[in-house]
N, CA, C and O atoms as a CHARMM CRD file, in Angstrom:
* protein
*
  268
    1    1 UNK  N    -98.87100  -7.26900  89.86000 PROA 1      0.00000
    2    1 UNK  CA  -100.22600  -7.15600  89.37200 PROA 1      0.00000
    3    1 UNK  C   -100.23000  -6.82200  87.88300 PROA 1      0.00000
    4    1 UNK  O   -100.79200  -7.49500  87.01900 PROA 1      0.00000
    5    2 UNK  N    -99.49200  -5.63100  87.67700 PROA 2      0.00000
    6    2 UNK  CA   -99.61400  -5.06900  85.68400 PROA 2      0.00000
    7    2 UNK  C    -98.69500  -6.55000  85.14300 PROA 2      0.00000
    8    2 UNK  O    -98.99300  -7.17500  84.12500 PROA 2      0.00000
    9    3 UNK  N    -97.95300  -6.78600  85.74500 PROA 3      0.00000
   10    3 UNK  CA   -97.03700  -8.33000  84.93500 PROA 3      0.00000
   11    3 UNK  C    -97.92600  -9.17100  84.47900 PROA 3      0.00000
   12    3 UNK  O    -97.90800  -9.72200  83.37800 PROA 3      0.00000
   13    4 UNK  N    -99.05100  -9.32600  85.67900 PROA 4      0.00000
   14    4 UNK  CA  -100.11600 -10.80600  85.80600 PROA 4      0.00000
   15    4 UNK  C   -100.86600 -10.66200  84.25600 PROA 4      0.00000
   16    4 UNK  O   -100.79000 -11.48100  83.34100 PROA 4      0.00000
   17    5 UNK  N   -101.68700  -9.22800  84.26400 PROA 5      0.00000
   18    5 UNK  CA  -102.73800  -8.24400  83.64200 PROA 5      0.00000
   19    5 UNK  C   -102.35200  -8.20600  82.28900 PROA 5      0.00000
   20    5 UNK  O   -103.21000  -8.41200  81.43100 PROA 5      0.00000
   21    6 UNK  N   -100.81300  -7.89800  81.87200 PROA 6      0.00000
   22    6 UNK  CA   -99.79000  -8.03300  81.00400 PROA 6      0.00000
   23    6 UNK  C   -100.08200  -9.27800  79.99300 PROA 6      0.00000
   24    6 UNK  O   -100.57200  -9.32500  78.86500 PROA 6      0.00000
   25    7 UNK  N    -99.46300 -10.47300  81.07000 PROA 7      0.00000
   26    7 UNK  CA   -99.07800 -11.61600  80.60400 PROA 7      0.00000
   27    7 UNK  C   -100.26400 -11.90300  79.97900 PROA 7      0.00000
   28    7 UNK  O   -100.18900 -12.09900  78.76600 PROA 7      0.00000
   29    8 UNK  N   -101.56600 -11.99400  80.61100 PROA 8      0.00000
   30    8 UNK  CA  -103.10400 -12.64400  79.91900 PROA 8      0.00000
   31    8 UNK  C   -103.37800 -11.26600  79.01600 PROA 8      0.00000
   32    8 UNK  O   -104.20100 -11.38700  78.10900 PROA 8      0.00000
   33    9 UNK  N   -103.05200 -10.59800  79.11100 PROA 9      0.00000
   34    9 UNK  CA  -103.50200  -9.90000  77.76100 PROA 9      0.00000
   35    9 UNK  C   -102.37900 -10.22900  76.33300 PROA 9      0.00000
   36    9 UNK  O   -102.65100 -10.07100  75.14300 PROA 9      0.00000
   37   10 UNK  N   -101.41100 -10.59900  76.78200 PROA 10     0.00000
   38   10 UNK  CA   -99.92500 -11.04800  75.84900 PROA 10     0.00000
   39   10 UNK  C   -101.01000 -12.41700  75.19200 PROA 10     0.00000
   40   10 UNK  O   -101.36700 -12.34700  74.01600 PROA 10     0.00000
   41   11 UNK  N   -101.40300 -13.45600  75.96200 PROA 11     0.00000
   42   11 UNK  CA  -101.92400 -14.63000  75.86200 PROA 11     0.00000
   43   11 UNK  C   -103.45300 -14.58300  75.28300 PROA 11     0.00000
   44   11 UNK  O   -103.90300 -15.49400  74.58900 PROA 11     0.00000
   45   12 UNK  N   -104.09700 -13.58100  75.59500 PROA 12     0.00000
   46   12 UNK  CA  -105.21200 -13.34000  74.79500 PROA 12     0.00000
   47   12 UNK  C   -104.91800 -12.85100  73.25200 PROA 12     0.00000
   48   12 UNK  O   -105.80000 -12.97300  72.40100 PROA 12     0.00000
   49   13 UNK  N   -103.92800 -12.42100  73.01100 PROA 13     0.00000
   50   13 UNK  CA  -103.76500 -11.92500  71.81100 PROA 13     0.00000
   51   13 UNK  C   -102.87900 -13.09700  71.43500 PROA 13     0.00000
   52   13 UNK  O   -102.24400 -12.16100  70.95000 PROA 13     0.00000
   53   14 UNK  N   -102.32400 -13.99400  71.21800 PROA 14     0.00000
   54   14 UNK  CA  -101.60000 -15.09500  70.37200 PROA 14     0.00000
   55   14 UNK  C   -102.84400 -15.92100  70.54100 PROA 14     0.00000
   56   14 UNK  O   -103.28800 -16.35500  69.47800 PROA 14     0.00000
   57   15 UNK  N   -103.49900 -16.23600  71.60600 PROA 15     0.00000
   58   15 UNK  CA  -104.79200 -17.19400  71.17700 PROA 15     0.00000
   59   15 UNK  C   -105.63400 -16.80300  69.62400 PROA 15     0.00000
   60   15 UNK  O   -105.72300 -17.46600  68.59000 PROA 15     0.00000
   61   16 UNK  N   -106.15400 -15.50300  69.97100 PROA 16     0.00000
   62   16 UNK  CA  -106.55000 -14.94800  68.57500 PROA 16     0.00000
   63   16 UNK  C   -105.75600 -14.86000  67.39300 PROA 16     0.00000
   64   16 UNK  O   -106.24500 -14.53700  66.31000 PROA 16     0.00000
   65   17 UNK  N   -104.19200 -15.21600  67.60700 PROA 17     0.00000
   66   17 UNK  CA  -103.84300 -14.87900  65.94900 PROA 17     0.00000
   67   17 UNK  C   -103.82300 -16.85400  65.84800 PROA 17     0.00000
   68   17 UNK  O   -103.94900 -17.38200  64.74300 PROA 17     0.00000
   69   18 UNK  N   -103.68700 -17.53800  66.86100 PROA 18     0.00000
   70   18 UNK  CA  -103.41200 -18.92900  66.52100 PROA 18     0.00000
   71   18 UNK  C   -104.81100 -19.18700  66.11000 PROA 18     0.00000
   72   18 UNK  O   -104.96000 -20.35700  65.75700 PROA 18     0.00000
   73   19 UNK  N   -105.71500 -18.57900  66.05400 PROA 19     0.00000
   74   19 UNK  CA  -107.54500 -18.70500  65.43800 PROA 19     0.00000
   75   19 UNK  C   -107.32300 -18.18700  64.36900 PROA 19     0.00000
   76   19 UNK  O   -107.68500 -18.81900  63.37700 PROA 19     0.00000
   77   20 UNK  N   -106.81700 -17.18700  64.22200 PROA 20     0.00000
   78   20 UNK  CA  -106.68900 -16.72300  62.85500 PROA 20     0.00000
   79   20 UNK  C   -106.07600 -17.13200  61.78400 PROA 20     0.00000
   80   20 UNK  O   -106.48800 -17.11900  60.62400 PROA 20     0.00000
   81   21 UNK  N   -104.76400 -17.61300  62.32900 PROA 21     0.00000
   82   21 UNK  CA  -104.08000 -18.53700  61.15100 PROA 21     0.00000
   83   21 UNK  C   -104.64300 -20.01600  60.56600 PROA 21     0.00000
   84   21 UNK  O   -104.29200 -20.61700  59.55100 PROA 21     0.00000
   85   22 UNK  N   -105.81400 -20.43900  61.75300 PROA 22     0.00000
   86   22 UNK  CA  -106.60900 -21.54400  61.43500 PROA 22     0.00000
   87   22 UNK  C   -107.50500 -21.64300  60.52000 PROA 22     0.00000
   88   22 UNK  O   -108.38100 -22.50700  60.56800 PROA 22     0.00000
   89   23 UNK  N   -107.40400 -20.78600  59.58000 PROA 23     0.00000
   90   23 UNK  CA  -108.41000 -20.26800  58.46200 PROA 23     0.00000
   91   23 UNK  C   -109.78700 -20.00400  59.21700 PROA 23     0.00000
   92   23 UNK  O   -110.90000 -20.26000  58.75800 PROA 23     0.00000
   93   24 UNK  N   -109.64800 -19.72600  59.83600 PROA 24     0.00000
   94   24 UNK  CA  -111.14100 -19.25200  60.84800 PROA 24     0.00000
   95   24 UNK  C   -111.85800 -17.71400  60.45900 PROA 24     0.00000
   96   24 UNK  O   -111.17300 -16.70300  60.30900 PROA 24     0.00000
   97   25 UNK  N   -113.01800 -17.73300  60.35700 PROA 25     0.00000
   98   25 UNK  CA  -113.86300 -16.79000  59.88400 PROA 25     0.00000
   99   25 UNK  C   -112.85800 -15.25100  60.64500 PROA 25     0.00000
  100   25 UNK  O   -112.40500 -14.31700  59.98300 PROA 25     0.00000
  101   26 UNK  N   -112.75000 -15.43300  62.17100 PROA 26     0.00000
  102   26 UNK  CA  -111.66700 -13.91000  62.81800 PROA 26     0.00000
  103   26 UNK  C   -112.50800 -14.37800  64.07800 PROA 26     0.00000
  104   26 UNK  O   -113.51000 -15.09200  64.11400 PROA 26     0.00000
  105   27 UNK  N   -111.88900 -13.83800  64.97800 PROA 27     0.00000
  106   27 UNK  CA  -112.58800 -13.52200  66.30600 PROA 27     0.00000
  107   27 UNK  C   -113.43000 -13.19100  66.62600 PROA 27     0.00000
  108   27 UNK  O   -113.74100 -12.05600  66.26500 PROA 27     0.00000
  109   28 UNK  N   -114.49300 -14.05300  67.63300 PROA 28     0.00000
  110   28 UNK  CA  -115.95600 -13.86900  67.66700 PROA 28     0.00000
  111   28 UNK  C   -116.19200 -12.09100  68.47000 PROA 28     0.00000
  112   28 UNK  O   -115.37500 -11.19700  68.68800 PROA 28     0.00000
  113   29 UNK  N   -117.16000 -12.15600  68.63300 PROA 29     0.00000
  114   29 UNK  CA  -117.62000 -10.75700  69.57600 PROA 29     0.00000
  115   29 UNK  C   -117.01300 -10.95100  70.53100 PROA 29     0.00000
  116   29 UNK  O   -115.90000 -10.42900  70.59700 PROA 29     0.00000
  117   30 UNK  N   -117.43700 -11.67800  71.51800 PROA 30     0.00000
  118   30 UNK  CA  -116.82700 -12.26300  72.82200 PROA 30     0.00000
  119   30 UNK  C   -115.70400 -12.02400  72.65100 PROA 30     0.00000
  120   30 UNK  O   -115.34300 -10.88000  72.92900 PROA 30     0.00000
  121   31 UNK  N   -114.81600 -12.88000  72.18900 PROA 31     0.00000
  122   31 UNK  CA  -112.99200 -12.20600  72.18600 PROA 31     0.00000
  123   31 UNK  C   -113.20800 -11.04700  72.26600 PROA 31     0.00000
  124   31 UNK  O   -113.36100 -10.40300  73.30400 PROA 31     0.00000
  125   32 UNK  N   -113.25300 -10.54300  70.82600 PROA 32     0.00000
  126   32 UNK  CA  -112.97000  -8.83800  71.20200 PROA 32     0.00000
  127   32 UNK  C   -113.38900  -7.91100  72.28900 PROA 32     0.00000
  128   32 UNK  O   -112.89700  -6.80500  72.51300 PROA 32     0.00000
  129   33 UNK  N   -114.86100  -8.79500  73.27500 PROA 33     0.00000
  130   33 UNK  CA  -114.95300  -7.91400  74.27200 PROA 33     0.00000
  131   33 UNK  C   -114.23900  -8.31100  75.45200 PROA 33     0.00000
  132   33 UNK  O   -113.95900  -7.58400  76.40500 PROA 33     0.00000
  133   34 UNK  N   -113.95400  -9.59000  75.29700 PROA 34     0.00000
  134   34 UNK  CA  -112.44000  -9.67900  76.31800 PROA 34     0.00000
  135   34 UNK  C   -111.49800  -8.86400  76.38900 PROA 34     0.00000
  136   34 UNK  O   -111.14800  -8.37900  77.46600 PROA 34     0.00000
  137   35 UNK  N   -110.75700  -8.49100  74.90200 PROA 35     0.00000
  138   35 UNK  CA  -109.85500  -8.22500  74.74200 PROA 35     0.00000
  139   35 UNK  C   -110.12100  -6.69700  75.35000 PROA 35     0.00000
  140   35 UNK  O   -109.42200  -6.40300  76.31900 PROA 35     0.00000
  141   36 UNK  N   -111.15500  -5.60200  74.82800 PROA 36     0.00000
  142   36 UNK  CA  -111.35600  -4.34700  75.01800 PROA 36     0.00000
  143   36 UNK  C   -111.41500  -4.91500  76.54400 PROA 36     0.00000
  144   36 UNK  O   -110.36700  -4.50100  77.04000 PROA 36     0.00000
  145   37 UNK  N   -111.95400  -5.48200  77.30300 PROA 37     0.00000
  146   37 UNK  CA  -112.14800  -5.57700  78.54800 PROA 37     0.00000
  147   37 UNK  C   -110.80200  -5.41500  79.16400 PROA 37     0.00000
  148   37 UNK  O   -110.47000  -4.34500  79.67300 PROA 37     0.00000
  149   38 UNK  N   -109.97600  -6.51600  79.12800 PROA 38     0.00000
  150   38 UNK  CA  -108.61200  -6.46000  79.32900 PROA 38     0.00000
  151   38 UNK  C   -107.87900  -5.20900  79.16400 PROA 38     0.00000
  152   38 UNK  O   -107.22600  -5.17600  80.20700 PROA 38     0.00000
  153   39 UNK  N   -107.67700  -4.50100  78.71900 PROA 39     0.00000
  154   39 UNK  CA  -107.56500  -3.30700  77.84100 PROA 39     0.00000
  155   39 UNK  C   -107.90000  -1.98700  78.86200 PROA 39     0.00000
  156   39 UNK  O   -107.07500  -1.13100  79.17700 PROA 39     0.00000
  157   40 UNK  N   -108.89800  -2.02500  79.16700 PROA 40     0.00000
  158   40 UNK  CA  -109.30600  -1.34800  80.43400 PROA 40     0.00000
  159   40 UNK  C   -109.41100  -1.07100  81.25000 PROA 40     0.00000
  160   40 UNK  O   -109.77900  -0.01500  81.76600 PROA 40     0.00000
  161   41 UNK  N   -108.94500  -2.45300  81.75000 PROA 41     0.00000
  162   41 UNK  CA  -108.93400  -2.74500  82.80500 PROA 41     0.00000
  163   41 UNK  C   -107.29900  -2.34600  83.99800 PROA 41     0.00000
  164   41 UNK  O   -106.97600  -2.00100  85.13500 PROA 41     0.00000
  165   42 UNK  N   -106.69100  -2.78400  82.46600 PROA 42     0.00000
  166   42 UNK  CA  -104.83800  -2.30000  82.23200 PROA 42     0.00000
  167   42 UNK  C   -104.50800  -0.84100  82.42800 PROA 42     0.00000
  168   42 UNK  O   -103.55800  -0.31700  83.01000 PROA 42     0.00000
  169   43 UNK  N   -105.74800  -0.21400  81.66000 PROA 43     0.00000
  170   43 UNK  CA  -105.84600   1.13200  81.23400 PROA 43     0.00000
  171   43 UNK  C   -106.28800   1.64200  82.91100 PROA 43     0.00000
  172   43 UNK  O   -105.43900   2.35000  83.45200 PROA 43     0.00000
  173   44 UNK  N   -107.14600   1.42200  83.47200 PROA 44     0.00000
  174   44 UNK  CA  -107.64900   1.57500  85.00200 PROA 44     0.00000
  175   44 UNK  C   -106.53200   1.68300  85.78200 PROA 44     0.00000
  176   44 UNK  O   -105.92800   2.72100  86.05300 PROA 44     0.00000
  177   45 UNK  N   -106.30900   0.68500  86.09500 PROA 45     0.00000
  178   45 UNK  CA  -105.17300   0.38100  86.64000 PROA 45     0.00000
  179   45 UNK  C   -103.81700   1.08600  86.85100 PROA 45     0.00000
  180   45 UNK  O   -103.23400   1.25100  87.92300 PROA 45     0.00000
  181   46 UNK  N   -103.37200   1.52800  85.43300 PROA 46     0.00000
  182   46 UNK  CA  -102.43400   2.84000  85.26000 PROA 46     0.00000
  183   46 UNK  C   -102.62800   3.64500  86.09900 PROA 46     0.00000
  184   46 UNK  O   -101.86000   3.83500  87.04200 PROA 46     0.00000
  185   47 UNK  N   -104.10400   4.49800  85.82500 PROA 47     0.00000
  186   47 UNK  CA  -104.07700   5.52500  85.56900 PROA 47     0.00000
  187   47 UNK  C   -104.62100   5.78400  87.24600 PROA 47     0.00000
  188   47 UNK  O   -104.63000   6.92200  87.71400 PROA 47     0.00000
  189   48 UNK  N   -105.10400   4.45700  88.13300 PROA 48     0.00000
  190   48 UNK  CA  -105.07300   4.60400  89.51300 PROA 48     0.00000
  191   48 UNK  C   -103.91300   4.69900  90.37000 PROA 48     0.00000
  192   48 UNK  O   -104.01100   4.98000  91.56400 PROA 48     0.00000
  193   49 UNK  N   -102.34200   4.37300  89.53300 PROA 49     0.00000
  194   49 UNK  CA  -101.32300   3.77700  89.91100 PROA 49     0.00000
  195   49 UNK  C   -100.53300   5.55900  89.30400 PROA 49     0.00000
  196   49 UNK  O    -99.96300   6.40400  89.99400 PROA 49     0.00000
  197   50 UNK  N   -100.69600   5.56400  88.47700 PROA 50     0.00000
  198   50 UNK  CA   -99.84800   7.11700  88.19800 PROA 50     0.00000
  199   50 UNK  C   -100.74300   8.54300  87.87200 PROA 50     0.00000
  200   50 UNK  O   -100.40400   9.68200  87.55000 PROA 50     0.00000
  201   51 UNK  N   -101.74100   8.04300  88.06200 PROA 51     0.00000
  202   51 UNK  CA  -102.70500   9.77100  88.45000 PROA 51     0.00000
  203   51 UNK  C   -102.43200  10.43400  89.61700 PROA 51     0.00000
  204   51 UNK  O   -102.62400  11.62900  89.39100 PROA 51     0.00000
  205   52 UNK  N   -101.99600  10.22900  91.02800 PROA 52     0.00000
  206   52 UNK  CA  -101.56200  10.72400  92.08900 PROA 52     0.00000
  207   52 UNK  C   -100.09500  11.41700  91.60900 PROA 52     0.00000
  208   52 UNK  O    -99.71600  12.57900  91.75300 PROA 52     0.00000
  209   53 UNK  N    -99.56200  10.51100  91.11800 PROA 53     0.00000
  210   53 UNK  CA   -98.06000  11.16900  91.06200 PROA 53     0.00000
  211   53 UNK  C    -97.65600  12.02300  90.02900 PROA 53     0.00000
  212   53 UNK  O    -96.59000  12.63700  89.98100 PROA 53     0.00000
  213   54 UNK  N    -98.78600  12.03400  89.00000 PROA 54     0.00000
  214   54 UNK  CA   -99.16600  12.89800  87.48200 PROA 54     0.00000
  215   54 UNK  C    -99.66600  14.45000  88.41900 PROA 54     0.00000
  216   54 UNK  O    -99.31900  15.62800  88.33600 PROA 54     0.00000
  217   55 UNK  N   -100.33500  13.92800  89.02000 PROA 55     0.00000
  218   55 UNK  CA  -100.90300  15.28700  89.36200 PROA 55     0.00000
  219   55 UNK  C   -100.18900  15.96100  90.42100 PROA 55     0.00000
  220   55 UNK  O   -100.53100  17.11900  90.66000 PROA 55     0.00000
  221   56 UNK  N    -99.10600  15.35900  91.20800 PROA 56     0.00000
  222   56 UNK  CA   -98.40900  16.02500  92.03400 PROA 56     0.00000
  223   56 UNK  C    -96.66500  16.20900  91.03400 PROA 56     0.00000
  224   56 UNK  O    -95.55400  16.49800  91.47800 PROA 56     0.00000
  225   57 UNK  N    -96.93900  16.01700  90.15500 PROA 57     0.00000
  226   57 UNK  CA   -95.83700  16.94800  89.00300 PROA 57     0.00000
  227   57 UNK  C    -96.25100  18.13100  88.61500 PROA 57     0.00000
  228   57 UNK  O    -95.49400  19.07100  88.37400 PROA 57     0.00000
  229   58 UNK  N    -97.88400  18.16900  88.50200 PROA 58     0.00000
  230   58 UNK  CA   -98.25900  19.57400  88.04300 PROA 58     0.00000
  231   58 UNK  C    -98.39100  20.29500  89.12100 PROA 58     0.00000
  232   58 UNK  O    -98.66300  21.48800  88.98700 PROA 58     0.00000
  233   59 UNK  N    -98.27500  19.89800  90.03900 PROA 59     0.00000
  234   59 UNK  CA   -98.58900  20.97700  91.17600 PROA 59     0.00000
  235   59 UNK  C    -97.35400  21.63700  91.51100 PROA 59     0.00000
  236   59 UNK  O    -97.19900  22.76900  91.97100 PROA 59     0.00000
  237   60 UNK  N    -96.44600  20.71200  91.19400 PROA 60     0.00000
  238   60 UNK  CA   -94.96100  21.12000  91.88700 PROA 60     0.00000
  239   60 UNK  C    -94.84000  21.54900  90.58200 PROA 60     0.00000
  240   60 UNK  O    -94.92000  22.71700  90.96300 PROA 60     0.00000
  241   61 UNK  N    -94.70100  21.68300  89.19500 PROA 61     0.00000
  242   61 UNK  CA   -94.52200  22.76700  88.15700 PROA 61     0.00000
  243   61 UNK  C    -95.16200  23.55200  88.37800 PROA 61     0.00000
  244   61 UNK  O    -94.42400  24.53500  88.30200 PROA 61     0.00000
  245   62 UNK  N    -96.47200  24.00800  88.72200 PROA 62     0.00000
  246   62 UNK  CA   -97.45000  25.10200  88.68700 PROA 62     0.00000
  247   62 UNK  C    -96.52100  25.93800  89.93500 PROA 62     0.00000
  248   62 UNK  O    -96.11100  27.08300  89.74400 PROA 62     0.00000
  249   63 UNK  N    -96.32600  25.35700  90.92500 PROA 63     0.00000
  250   63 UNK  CA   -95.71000  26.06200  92.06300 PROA 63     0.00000
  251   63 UNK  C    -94.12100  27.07600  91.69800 PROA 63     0.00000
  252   63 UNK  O    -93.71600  28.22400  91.87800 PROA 63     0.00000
  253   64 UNK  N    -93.72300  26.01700  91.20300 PROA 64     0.00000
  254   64 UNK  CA   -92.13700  26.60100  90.69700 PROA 64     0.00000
  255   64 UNK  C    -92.49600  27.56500  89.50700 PROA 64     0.00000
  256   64 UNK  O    -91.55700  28.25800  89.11600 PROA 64     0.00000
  257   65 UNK  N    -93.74200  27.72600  88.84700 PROA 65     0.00000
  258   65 UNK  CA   -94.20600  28.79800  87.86700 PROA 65     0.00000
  259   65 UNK  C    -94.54200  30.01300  88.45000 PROA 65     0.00000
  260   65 UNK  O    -94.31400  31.09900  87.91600 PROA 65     0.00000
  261   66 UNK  N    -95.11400  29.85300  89.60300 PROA 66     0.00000
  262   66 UNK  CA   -96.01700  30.86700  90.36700 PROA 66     0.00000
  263   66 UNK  C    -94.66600  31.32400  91.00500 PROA 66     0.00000
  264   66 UNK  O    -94.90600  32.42600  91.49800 PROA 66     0.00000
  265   67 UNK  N    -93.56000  31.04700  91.19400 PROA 67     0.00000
  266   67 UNK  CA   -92.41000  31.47300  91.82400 PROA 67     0.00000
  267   67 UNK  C    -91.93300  32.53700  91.83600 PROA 67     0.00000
  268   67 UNK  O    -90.89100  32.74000  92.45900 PROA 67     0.00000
């Protein structure tokens, strides 16, 4: 899934520099709210994928503190 999420965000960003090197004004709105979209979505994703196991490090440090 993060590979898939990865790859089109890898591919969203060379689309925009191959616009850019086209003497093109820069990337419309739209791109960039792709891109932040993408971005977030990546960012989501993480943080649904390693917030369980983030927070069961602090518990098991807090525990071995309280020791």
């Amino acid at each position: 899934m993060f590979a898939h999420l990865a790859a089109s965000l890898h591919t969203l960003g060379l689309t925009a520099q191959s616009r850019l090197r086209r003497d093109e004004k820069g990337a419309t709105m739209v791109e960039y709210g792709l891109m932040v979209a993408l971005i977030a979505v990546v960012v989501v994703a993480a943080l649904l994928t390693l917030g369980p196991k983030i927070a069961g490090l602090f518990t098991k440090v807090q525990g071995q503190l309280g020791a």
